[in-house]
FIVEXNU-865684 format. One record per residue (C-alpha): residue in three letters; chain; x, y, z. Coordinates in nm, 3 decimals, m for minus. Layout:
# residues N
@code: ALA unit: A c1: X c2: Y c3: Z
...
# end
This chain:
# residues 363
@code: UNK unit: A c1: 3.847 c2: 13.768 c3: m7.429
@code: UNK unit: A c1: 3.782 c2: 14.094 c3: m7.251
@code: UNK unit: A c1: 3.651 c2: 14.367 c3: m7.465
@code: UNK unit: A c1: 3.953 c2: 14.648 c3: m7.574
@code: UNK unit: A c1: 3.725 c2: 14.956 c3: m7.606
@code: UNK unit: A c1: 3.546 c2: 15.173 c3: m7.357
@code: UNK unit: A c1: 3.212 c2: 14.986 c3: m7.275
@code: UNK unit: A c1: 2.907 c2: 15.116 c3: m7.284
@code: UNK unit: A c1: 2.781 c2: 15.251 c3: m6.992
@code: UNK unit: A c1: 2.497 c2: 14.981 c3: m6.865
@code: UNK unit: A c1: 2.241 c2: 15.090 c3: m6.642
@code: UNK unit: A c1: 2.401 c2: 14.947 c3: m6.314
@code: UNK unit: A c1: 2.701 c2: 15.122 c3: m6.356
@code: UNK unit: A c1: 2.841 c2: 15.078 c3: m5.996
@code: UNK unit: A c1: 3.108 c2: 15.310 c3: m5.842
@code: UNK unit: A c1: 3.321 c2: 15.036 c3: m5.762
@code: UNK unit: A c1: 3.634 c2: 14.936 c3: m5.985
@code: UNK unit: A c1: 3.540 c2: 14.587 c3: m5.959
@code: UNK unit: A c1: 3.172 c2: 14.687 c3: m6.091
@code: UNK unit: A c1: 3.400 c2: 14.873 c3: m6.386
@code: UNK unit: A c1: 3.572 c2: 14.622 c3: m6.467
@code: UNK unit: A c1: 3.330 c2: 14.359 c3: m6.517
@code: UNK unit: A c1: 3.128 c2: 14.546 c3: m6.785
@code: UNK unit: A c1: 3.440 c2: 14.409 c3: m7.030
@code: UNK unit: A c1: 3.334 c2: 14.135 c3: m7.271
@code: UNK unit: A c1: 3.450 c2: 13.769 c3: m7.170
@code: UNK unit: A c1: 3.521 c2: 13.512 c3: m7.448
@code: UNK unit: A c1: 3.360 c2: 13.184 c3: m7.311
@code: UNK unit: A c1: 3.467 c2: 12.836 c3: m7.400
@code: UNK unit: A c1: 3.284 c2: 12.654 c3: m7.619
@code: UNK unit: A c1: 3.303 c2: 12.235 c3: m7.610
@code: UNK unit: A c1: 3.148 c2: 11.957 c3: m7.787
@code: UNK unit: A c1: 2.763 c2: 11.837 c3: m7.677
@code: UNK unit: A c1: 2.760 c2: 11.507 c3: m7.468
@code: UNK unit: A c1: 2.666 c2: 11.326 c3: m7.749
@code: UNK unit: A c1: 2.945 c2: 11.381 c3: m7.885
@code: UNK unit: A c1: 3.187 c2: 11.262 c3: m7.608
@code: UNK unit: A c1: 3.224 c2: 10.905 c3: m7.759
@code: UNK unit: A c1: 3.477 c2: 10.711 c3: m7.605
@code: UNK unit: A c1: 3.664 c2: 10.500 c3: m7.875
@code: UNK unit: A c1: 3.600 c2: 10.108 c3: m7.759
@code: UNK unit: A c1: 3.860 c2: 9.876 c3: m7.550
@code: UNK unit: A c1: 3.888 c2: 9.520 c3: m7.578
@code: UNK unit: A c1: 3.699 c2: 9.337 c3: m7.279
@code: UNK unit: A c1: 3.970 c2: 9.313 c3: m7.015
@code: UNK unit: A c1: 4.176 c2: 9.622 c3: m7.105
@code: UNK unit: A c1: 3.970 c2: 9.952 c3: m6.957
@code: UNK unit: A c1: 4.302 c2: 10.160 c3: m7.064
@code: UNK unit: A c1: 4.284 c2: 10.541 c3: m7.062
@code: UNK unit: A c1: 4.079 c2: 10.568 c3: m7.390
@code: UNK unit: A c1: 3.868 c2: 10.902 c3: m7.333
@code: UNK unit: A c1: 3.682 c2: 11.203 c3: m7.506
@code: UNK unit: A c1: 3.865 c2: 11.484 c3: m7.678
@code: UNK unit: A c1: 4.078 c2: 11.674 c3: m7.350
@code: UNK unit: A c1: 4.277 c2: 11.992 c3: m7.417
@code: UNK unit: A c1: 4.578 c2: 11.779 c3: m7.414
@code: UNK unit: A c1: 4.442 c2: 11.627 c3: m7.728
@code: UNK unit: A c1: 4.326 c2: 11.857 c3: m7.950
@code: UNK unit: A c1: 4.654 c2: 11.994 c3: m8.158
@code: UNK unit: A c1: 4.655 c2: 11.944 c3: m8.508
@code: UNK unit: A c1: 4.923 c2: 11.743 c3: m8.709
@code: UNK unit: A c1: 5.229 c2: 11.934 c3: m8.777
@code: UNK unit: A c1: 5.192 c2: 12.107 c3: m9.073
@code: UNK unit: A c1: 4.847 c2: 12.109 c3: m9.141
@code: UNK unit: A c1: 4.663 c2: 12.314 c3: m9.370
@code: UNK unit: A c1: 4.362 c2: 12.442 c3: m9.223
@code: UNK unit: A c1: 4.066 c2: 12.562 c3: m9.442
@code: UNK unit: A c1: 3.881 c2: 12.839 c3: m9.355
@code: UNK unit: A c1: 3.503 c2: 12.929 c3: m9.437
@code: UNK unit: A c1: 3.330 c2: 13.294 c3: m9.339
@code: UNK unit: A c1: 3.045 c2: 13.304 c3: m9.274
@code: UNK unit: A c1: 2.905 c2: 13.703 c3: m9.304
@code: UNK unit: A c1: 3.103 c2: 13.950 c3: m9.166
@code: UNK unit: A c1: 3.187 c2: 14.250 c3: m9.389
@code: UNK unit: A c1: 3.547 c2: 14.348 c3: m9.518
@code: UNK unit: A c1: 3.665 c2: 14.493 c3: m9.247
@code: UNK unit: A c1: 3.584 c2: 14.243 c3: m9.015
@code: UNK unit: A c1: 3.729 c2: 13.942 c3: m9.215
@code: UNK unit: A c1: 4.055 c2: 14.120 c3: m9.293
@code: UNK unit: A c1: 4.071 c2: 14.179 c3: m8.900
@code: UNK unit: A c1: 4.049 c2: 13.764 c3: m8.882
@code: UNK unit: A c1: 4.282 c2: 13.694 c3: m9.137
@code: UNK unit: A c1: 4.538 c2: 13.934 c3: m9.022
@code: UNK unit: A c1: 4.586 c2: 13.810 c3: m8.679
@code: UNK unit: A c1: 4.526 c2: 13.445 c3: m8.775
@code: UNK unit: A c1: 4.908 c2: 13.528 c3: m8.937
@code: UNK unit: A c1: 5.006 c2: 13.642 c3: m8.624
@code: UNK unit: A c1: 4.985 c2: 13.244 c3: m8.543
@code: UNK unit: A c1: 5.142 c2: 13.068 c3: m8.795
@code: UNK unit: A c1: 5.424 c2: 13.314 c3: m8.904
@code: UNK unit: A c1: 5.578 c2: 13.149 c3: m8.622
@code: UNK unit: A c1: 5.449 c2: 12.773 c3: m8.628
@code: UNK unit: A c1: 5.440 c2: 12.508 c3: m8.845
@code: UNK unit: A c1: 5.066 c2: 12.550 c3: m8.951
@code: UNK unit: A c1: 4.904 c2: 12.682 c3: m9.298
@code: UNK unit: A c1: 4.558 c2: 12.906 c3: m9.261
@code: UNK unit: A c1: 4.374 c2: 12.911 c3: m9.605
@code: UNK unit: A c1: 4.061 c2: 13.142 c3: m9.658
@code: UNK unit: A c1: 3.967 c2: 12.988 c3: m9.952
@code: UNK unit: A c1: 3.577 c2: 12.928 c3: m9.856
@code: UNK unit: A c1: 3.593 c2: 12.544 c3: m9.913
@code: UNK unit: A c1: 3.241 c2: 12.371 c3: m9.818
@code: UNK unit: A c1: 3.423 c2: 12.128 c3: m9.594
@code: UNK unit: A c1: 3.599 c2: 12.400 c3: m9.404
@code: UNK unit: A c1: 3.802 c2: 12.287 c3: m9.090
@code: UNK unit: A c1: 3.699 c2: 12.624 c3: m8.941
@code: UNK unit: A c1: 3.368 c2: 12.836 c3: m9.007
@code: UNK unit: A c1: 3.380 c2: 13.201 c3: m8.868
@code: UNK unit: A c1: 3.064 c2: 13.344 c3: m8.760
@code: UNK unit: A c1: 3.068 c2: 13.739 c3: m8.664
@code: UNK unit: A c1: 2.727 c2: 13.740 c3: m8.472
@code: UNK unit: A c1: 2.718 c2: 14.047 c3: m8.206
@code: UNK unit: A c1: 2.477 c2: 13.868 c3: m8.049
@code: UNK unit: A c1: 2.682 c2: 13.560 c3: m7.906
@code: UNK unit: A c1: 2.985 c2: 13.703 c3: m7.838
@code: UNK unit: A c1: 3.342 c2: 13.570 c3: m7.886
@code: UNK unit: A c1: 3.443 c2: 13.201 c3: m7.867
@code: UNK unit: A c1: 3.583 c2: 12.926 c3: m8.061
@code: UNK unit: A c1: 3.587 c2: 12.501 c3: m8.087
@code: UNK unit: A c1: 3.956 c2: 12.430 c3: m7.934
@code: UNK unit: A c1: 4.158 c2: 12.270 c3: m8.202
@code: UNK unit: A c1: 4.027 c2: 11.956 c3: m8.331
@code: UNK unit: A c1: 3.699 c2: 12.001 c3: m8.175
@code: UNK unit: A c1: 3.614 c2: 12.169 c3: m8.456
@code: UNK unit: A c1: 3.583 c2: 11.869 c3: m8.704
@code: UNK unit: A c1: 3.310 c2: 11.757 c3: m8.488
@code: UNK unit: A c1: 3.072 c2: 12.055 c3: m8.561
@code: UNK unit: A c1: 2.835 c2: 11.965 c3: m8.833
@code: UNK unit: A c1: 2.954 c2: 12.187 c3: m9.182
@code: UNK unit: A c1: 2.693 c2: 12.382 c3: m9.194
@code: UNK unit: A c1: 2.751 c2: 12.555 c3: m8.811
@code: UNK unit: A c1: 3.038 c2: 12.790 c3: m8.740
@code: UNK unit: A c1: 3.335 c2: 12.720 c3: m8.492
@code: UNK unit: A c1: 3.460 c2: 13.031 c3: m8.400
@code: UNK unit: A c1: 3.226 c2: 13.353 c3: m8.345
@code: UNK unit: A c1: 3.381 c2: 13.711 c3: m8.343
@code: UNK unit: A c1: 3.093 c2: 13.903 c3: m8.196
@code: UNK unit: A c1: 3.340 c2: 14.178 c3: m8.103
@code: UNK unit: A c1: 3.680 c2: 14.222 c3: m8.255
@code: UNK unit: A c1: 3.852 c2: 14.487 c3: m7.955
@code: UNK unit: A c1: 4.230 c2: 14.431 c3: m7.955
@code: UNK unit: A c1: 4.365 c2: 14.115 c3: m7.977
@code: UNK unit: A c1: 4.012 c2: 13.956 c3: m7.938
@code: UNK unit: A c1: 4.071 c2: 13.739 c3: m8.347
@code: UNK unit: A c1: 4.413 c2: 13.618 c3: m8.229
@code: UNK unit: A c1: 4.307 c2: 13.500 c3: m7.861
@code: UNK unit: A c1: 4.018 c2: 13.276 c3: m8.035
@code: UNK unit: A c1: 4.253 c2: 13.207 c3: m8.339
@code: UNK unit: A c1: 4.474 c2: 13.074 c3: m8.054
@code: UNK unit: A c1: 4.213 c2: 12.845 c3: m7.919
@code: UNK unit: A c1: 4.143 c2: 12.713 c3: m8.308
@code: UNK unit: A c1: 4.475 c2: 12.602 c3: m8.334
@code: UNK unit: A c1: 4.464 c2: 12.411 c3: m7.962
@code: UNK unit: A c1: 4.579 c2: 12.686 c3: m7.699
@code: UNK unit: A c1: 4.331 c2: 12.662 c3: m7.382
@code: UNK unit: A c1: 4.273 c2: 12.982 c3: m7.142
@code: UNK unit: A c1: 4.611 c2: 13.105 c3: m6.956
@code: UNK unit: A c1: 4.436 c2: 13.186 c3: m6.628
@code: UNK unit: A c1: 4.337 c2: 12.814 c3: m6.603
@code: UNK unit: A c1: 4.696 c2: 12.709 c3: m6.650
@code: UNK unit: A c1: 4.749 c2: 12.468 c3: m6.356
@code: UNK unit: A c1: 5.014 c2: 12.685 c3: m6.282
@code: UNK unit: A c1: 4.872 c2: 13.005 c3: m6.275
@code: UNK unit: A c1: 4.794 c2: 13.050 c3: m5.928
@code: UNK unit: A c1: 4.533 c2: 13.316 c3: m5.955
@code: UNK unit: A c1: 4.351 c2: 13.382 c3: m5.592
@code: UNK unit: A c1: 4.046 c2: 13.444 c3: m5.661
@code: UNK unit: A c1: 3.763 c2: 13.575 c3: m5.485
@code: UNK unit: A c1: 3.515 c2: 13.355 c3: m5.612
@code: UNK unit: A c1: 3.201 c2: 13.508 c3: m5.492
@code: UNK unit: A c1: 3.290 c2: 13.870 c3: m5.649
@code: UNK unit: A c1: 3.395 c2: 13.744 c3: m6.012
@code: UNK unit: A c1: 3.041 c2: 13.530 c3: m5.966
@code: UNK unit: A c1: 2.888 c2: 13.827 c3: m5.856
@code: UNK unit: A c1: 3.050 c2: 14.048 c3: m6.166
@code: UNK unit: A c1: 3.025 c2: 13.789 c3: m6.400
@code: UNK unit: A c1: 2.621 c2: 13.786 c3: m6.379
@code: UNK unit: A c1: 2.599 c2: 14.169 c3: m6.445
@code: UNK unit: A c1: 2.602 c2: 14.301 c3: m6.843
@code: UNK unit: A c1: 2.778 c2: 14.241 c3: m7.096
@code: UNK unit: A c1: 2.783 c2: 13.927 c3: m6.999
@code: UNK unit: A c1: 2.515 c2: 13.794 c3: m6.748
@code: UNK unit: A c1: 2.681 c2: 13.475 c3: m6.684
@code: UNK unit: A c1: 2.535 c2: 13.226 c3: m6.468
@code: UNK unit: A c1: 2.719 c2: 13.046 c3: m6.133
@code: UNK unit: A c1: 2.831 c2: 12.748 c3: m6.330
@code: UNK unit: A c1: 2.888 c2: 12.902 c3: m6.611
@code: UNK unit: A c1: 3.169 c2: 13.167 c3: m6.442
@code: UNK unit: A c1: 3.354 c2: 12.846 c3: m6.333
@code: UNK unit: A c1: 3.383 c2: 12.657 c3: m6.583
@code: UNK unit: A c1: 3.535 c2: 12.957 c3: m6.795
@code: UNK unit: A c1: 3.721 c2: 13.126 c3: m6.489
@code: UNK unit: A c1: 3.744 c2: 12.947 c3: m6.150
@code: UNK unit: A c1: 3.770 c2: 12.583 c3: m6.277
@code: UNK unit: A c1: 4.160 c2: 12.525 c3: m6.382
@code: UNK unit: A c1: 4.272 c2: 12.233 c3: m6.555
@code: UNK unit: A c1: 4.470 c2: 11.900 c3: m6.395
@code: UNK unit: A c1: 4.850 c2: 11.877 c3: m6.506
@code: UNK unit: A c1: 4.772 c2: 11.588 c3: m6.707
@code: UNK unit: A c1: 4.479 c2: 11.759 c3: m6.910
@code: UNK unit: A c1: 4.690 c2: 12.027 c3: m7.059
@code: UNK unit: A c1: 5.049 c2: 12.085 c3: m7.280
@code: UNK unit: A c1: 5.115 c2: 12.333 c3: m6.995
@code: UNK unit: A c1: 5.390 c2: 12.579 c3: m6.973
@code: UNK unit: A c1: 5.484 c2: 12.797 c3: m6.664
@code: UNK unit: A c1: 5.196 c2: 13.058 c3: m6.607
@code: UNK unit: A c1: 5.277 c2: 13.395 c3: m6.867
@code: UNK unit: A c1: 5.112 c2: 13.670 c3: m6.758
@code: UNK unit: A c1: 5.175 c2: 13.832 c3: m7.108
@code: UNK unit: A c1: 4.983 c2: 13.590 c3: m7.288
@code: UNK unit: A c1: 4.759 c2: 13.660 c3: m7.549
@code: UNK unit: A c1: 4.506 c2: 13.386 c3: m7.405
@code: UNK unit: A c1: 4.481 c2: 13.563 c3: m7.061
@code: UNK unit: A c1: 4.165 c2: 13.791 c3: m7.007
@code: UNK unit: A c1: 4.221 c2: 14.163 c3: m6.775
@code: UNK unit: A c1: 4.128 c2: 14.045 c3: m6.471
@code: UNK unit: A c1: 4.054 c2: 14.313 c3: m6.162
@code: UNK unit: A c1: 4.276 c2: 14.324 c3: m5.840
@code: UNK unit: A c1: 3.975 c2: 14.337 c3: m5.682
@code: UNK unit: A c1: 3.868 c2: 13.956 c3: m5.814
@code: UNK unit: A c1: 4.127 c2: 13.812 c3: m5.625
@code: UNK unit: A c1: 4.177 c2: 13.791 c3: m5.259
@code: UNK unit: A c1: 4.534 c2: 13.874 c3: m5.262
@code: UNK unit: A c1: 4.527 c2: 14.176 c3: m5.452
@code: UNK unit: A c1: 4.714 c2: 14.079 c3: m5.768
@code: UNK unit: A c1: 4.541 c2: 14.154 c3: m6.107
@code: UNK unit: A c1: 4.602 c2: 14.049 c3: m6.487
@code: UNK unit: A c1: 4.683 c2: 14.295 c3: m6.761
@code: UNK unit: A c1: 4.460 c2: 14.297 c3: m7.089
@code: UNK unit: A c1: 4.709 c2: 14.164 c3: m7.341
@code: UNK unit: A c1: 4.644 c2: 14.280 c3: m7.730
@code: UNK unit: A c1: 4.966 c2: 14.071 c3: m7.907
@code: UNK unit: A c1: 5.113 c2: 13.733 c3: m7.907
@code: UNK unit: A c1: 5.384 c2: 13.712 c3: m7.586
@code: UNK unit: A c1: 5.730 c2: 13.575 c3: m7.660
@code: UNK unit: A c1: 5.593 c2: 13.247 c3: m7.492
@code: UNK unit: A c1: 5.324 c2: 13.237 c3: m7.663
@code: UNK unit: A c1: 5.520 c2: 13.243 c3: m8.000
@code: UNK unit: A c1: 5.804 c2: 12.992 c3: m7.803
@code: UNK unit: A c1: 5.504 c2: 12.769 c3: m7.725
@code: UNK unit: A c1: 5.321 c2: 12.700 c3: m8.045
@code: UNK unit: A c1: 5.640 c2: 12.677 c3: m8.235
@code: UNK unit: A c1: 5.778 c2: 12.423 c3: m8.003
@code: UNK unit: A c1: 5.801 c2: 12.061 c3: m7.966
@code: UNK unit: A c1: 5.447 c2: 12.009 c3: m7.793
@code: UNK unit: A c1: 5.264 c2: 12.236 c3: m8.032
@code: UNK unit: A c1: 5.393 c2: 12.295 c3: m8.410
@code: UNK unit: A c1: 5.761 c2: 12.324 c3: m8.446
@code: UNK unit: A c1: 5.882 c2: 12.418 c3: m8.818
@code: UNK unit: A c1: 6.169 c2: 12.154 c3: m8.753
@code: UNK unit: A c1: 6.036 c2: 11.836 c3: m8.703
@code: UNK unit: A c1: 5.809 c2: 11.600 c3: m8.933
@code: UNK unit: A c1: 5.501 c2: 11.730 c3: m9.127
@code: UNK unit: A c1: 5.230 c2: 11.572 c3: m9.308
@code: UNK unit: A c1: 5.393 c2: 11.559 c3: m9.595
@code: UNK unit: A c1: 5.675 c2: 11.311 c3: m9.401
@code: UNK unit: A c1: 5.479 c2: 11.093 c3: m9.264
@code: UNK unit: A c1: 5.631 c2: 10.731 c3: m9.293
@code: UNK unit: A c1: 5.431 c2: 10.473 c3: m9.472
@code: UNK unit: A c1: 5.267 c2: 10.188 c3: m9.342
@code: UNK unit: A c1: 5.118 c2: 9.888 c3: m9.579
@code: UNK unit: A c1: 4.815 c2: 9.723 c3: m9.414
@code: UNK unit: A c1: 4.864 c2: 9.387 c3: m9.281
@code: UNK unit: A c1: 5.207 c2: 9.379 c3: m9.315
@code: UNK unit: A c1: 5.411 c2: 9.083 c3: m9.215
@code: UNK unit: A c1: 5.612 c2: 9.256 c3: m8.985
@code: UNK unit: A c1: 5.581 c2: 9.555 c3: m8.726
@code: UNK unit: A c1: 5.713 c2: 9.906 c3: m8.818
@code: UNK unit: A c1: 6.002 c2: 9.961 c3: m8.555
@code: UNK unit: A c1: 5.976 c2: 10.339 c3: m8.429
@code: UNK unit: A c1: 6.104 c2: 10.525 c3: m8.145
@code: UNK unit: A c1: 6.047 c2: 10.840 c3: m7.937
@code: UNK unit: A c1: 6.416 c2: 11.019 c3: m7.966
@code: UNK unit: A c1: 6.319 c2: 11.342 c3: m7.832
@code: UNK unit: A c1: 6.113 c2: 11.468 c3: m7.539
@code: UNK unit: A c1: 5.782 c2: 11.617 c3: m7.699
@code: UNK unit: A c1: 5.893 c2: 11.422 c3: m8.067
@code: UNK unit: A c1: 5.567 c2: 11.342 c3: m8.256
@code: UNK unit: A c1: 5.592 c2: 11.054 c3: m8.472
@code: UNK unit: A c1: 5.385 c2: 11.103 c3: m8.836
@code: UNK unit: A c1: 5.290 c2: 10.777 c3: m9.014
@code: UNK unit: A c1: 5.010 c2: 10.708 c3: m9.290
@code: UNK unit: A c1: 4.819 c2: 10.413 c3: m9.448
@code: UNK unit: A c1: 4.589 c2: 10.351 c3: m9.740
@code: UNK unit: A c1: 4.251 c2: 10.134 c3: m9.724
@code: UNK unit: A c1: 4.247 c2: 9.973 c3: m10.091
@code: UNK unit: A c1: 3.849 c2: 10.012 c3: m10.232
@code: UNK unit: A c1: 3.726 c2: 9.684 c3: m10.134
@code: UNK unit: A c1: 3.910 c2: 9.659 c3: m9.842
@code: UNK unit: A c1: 3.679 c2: 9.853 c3: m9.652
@code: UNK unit: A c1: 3.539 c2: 9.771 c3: m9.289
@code: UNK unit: A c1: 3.691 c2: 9.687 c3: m8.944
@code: UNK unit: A c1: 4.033 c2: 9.785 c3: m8.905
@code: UNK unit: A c1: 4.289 c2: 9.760 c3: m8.581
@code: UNK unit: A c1: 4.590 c2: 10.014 c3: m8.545
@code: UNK unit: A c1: 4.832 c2: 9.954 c3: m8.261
@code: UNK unit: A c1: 5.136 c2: 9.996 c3: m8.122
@code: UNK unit: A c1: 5.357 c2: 9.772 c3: m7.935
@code: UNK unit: A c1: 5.683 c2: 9.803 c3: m7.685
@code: UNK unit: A c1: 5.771 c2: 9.918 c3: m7.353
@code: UNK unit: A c1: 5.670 c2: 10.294 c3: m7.412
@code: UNK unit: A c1: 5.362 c2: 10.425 c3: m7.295
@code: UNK unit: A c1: 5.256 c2: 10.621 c3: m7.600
@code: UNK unit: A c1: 4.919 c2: 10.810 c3: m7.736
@code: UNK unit: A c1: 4.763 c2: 10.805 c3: m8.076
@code: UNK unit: A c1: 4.538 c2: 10.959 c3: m8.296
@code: UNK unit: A c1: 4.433 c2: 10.872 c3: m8.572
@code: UNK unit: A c1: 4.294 c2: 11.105 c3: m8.914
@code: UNK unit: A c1: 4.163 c2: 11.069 c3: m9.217
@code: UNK unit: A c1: 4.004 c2: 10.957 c3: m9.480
@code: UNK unit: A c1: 4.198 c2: 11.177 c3: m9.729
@code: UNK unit: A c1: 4.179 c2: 11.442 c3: m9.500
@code: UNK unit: A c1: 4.464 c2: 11.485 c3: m9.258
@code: UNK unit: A c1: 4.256 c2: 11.745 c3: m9.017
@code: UNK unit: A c1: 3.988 c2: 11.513 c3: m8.909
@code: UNK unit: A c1: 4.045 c2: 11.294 c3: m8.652
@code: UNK unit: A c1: 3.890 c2: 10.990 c3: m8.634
@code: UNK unit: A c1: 4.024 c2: 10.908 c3: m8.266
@code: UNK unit: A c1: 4.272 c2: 10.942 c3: m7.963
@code: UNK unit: A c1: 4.336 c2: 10.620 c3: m7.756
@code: UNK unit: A c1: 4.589 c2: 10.583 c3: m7.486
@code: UNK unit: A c1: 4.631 c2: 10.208 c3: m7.331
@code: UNK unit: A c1: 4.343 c2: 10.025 c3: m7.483
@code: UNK unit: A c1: 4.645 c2: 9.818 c3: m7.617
@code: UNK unit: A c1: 4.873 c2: 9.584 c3: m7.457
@code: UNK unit: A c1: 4.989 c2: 9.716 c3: m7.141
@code: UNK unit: A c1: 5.050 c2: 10.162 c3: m7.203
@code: UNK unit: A c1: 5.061 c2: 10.054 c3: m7.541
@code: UNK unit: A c1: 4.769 c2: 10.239 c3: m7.805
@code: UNK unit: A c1: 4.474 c2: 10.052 c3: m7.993
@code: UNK unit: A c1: 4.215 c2: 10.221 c3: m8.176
@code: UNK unit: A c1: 3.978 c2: 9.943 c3: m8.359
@code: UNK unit: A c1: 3.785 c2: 10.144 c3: m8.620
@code: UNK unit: A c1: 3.548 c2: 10.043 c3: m8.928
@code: UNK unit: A c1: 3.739 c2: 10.237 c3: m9.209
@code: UNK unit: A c1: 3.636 c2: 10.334 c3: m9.547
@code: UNK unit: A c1: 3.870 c2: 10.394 c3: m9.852
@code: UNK unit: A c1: 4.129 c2: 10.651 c3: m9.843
@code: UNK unit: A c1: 4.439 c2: 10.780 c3: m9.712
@code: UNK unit: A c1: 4.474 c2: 10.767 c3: m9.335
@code: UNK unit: A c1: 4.736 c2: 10.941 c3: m9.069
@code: UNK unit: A c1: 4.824 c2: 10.819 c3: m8.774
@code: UNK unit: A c1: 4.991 c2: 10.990 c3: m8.501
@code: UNK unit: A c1: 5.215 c2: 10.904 c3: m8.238
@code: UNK unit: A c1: 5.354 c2: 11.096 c3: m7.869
@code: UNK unit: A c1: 5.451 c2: 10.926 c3: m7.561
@code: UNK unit: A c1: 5.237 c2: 11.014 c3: m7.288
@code: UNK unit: A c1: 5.505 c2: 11.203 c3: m7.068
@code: UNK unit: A c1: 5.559 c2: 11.495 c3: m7.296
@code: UNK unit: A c1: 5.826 c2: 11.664 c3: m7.064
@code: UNK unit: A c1: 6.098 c2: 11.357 c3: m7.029
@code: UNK unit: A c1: 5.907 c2: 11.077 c3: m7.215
@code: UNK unit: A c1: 6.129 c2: 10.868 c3: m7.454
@code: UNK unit: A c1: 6.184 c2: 10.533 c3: m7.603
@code: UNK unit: A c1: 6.070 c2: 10.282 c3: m7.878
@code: UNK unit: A c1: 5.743 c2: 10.131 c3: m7.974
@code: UNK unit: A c1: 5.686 c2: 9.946 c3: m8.318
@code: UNK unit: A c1: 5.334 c2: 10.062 c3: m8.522
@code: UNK unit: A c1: 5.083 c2: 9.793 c3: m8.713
@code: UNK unit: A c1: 4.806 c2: 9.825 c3: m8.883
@code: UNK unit: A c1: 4.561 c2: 9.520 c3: m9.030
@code: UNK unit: A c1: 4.213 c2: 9.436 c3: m9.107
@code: UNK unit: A c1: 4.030 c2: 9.369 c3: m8.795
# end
């Protein structure tokens, strides 16, 4: 997120409005470490679509309650997180609680020394309890809500697959490397030059007025054409996260989620109705009843699933698309007792519809 304030005046300080303009602070994504990129198993004979956590993967369940742990930071500083954190769900169907809980879904850090970043949505559960997701190493403008944004699954706006930015590569590289920031090649474009595929994203049309685009220079692109520095949530943004694809206040939670009974006689009949609809279901693993277990779905749909728990409805286990019988989801997963969640999209979220059945049994 580009830095709100005047910057300090480095010793470099070109004449040039591009040099300027650079000296602004750039949040910088932050994903999981190759080990952690552990692709959930097929059966021999279907390779499926079963991958690592994407941006188009990383949303929360609907009405989650997401736990919050600081760590340091003084008043001010916290009060500046919590306060734009509401900015978020005032208008979408999630719950932020700063209640300091050990097992925290989110741990903010407020190190000046590393900047401003955050895990993207899920990612976060990943992150070993004792290490923060979410740094605010400067807290300019609207810097909380962009990386509170990114917490609750939003990816960068200027690498919207629509956003059509024409860069001039070799000044933003060249910009990028000078202070505050002294990013390297690769580094610059995988946070700026490097958009995402259509199919890796929830995308919307490109908005210029989002909260999740950094100030970029007319003098970065080729054509001219700049980016404002945005310091509130736009009126897409707010349409976006409280819509179908994100967290709509109108549509299952949780708390709704239709019940399953392991190795039940009979499939659970289900269906997509709307474009975007996520379907909510949960299970329980008796004690004693622990070990392998096999969740699928069935049907002509070509759905996704992900699957959370136990007892905690923010940590996801994992995400498989057609490991099952033809688009159809398996996830195959040695499960210990609790309450698990299980949830349930169709892969097209823009005009996908149509039924599927859900199972789940000892494997």
């Amino acid at each position: 997120m580009p830095s709100r304030s005047t910057p300090r005046k480095p010793r470099d300080a070109g004449a040039t409005p591009a040099g300027r303009a650079a000296r602004r602070h750039v949040c910088f994504d932050r994903i999981l470490p190759r080990e952690l990129f552990r692709p959930q198993a097929t059966t021999p004979g279907r390779p499926g679509r079963t991958r690592a956590i994407s941006p188009i993967g990383k949303t929360w369940m609907n009405g989650s309650t997401l736990h919050v742990r600081f760590v340091g930071g003084n008043g001010a500083q916290r009060a500046k997180a919590i306060e734009q954190a509401a900015w978020w769900t005032d208008v979408c169907n999630l719950q932020i609680v700063f209640d300091g809980a050990a097992n925290a879904d989110i741990r903010i850090a407020f190190d000046p020394d590393d900047g401003a970043w955050s895990y993207i949505g899920t990612d976060s559960r990943s992150i070993p309890l004792n290490e923060p997701t979410m740094n605010l190493g400067f807290l300019d403008g609207g810097t909380a809500a962009h990386e509170w944004g990114h917490a609750i699954g939003l990816a960068h706006e200027h690498q919207n697959p629509a956003g059509g930015i024409q860069w001039n590569e070799a000044v933003v590289i060249r910009e990028m490397a000078k202070s505050p920031n002294f990013w390297d090649e690769s580094t610059t474009r995988f946070n700026i030059l490097r958009r995402y595929s259509a199919d890796q994203v929830n995308g919307t049309r490109f908005d210029p007025a989002s909260v999740m685009l950094y100030f970029f220079p007319a003098e970065w692109t080729t054509n001219g054409i700049g980016t404002e520095a945005n310091e509130v949530l736009s009126a897409m943004d707010r349409q976006f996260v409280a819509g179908a694809k994100m967290y709509p206040k109108a549509r299952p939670t949780v708390l709704d989620a239709t019940p399953l009974t392991v190795g039940a006689r009979t499939r659970t009949a289900a269906s997509i109705a709307q474009f975007g609809e996520e379907d909510l279901f949960h299970f329980t693993v008796a004690a004693g009843a622990e070990g392998p277990h096999v969740v699928d779905t069935r049907g002509p749909s070509d759905v996704v699933m992900k699957l959370f728990g136990p007892d905690e409805p923010t940590r996801l286990i994992a995400e498989d698309d057609d490991s099952g019988y033809g688009f159809n989801a398996r996830i195959a997963a040695d499960l210990s007792a609790g309450r698990y969640w299980v949830q349930v999209r169709h892969y097209n979220r823009e005009k996908g519809q149509g039924d599927y059945s859900m199972r789940v049994r000892r494997g």
